[in-house]
C-alpha positions in Angstrom: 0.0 0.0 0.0 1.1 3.8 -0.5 2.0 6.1 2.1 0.6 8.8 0.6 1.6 11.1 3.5 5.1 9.8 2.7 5.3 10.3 -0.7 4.0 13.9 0.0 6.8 14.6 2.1 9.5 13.4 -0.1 8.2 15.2 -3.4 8.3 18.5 -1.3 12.0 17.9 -0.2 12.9 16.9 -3.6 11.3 20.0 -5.1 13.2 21.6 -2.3 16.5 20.8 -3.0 16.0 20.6 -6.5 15.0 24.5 -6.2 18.3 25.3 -3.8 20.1 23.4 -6.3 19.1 25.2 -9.2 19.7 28.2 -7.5 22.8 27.5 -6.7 24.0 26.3 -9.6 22.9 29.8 -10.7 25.0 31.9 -8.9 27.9 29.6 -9.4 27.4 30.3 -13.3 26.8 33.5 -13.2 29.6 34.1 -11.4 31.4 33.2 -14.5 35.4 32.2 -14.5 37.0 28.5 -14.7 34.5 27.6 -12.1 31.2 28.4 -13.7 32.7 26.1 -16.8 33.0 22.8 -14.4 30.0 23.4 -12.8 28.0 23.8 -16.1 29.8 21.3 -17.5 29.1 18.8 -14.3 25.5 19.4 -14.2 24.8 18.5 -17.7 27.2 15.4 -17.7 25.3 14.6 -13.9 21.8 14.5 -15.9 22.8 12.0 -18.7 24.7 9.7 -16.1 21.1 9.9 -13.9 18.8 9.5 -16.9 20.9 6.7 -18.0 20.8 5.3 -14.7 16.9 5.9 -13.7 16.1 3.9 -17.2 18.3 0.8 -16.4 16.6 0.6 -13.4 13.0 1.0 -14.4 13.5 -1.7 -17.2 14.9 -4.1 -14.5 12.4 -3.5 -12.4 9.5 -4.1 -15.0 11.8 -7.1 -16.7 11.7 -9.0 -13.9 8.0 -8.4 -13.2 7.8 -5.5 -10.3 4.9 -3.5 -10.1 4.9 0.4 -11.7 5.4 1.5 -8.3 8.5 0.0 -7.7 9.6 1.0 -11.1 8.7 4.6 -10.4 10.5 4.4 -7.3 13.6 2.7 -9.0 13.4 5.5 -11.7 13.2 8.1 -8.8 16.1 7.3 -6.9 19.1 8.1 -8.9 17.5 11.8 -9.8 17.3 11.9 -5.6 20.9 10.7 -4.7 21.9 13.6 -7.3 20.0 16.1 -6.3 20.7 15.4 -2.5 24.6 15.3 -3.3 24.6 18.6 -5.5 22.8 20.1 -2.3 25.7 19.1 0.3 28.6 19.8 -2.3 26.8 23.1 -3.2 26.5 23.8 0.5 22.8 24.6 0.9 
């Protein structure tokens, strides 16, 4: 069964830290110099490497006969690592 009061809670810290994130980011670009270069450069090599990870694990999950949840929740997880690493390396 769904905790739906669970999965409340984590969308709004994901969309959180997704927003410092962004935010973040942001500044770090805008900032310009060799820095802003990495950073723009990470965060578009970090979004292929999740994608590319969320999709092996959705097609595992469904291959071997989980239910959409699961795979959703499979799918979810790398974008979450991610985002929640960005956040602590960002420092927000």
């Amino acid at each position: 069964m769904v905790n739906f009061m669970k999965t409340w809670f984590e969308a709004a810290r994901f969309a959180s830290d997704s927003q410092s994130v962004m935010t973040l980011r942001l500044m770090e670009i805008a900032g310009g110099g060799p820095q802003a270069t990495v950073e723009a450069t990470q965060m578009i090599s970090e979004k292929v490497s999740a994608m590319a990870e969320a999709q092996g694990a959705m097609f595992a999950a469904l291959a071997t006969g989980k239910s959409f949840q699961i795979a959703a929740n499979k799918a979810y997880a790398p974008y979450r690592r991610a985002v929640r690493a960005n956040r602590r390396r960002l420092g927000a």
